[in-house]
C-alpha positions in Angstrom: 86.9 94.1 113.9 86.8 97.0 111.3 90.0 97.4 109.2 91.4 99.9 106.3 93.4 98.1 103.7 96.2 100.3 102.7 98.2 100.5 99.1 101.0 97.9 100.7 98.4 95.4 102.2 96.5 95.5 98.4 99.8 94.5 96.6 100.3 92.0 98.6 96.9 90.6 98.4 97.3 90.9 94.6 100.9 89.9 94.5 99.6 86.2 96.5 102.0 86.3 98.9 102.4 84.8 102.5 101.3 88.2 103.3 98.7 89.1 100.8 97.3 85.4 102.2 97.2 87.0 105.4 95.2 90.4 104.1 92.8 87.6 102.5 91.9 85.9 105.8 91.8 89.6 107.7 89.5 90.6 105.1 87.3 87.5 105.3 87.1 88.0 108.7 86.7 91.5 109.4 83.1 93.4 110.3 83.6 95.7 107.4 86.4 96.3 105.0 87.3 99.9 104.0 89.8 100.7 100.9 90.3 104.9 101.2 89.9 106.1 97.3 93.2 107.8 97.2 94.7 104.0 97.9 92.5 102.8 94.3 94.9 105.6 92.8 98.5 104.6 94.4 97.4 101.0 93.9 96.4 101.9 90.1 100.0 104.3 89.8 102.3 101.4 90.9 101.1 99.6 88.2 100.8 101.5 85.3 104.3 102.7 86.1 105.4 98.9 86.3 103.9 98.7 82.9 100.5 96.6 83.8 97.9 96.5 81.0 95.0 98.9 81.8 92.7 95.8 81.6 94.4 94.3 84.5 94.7 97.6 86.6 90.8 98.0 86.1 90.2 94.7 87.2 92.4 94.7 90.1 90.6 98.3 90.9 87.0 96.8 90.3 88.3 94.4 92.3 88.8 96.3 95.0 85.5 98.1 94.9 83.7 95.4 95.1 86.0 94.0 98.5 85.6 96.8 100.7 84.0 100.4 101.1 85.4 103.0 99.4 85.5 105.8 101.8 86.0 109.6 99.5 87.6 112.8 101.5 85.4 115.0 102.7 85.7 118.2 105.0 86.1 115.9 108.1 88.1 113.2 106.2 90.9 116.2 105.1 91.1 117.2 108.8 91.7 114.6 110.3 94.2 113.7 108.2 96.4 116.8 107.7 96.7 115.7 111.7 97.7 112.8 110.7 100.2 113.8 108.8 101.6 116.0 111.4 102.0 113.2 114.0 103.1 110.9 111.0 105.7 113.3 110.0 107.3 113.8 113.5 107.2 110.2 114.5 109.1 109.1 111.5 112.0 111.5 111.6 112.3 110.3 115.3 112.7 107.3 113.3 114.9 108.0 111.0 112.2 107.2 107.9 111.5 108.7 104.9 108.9 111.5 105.0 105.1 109.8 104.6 103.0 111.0 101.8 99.8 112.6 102.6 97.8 109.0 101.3 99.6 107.6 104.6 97.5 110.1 106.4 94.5 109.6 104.9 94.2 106.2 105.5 95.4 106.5 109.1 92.5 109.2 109.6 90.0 106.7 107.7 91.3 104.4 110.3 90.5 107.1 113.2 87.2 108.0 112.3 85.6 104.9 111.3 87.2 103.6 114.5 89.2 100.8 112.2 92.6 99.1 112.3 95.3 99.7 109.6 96.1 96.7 108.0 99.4 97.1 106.5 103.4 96.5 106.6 104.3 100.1 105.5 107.1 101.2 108.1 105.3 104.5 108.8 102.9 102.8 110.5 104.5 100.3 112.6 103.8 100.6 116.3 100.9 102.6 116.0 98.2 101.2 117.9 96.1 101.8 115.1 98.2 99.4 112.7 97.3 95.5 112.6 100.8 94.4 111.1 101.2 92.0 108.6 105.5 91.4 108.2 
C-alpha cells in the first residue's frame, strides 16, 4: 500500500507515542511513503511556535525528507485539491467541525492522485475512504 503522512501522523511519530508507534510500522511497511511539502511547513510552524530550537526543527524536517517523497504543488496538484477543499469544507460543516485549511486538501489530493491512503487522526478526515486512521 501507498500512504501520505499528514502534519498529525508526523507529530505523533516524532512525539513517540502509541500512535506515532503505529505511523512507524505503517511507514515501514508501506510501498512508498509520501510527505506533501506544505506538511514540512505546518510540521516546521507547530514547532517553532512551541518554541523548538531551529536545530531540532531541521532535523526533524531532514528527517522527514529522507522518510518519504516529498511531493511539491503543481498545476494538477492545486486542482485537485481546491476540490478537495470543496468536499472537505461541506462534509465538515455537516459535521459540525471547524473549517479545514487548504494543507488538509492538499494532502487529501496527494492522496487522490498518487492513488495513496491518508494516514492520519485529524477529524477532517475520518471516514473518508481515503483515511487509514490511526486513534
Amino acid at each position: 500500500m501507498k500512504i501520505v503522512i499528514d502534519a498529525y501522523a508526523w507529530i505523533e511519530f516524532f512525539a513517540g507515542s502509541e500512535k506515532g508507534c503505529k505511523v512507524k510500522e505503517m511507514m515501514e511497511n508501506a510501498d512508498e511513503v509520501f510527505t506533501p511539502g506544505t506538511v514540512l511547513a505546518e510540521v516546521a510552524r507547530k514547532y517553532i511556535r512551541e518554541g523548538t530550537g531551529d536545530r531540532t526543527v531541521d532535523a526533524r524536517l531532514e528527517m522527514m525528507s529522507a522518510a518519504s517523497n516529498i511531493v511539491h504543488v503543481d498545476t494538477k496538484l492545486a486542482s485537485e485539491a481546491a476540490k478537495c477543499h470543496l468536499e472537505l469544507a461541506t462534509k465538515c460543516r455537516k459535521s459540525k467541525l471547524n473549517t479545514p485549511s487548504l494543507f488538509d486538501a492538499i494532502v487529501l489530493a496527494t492522496a487522490r492522485l498518487l492513488k495513496s491512503k491518508v494516514v492520519t487522526g485529524d477529524e477532517h478526515f475520518k471516514n473518508l475512504s481515503d483515511t487509514v486512521w490511526i486513534r
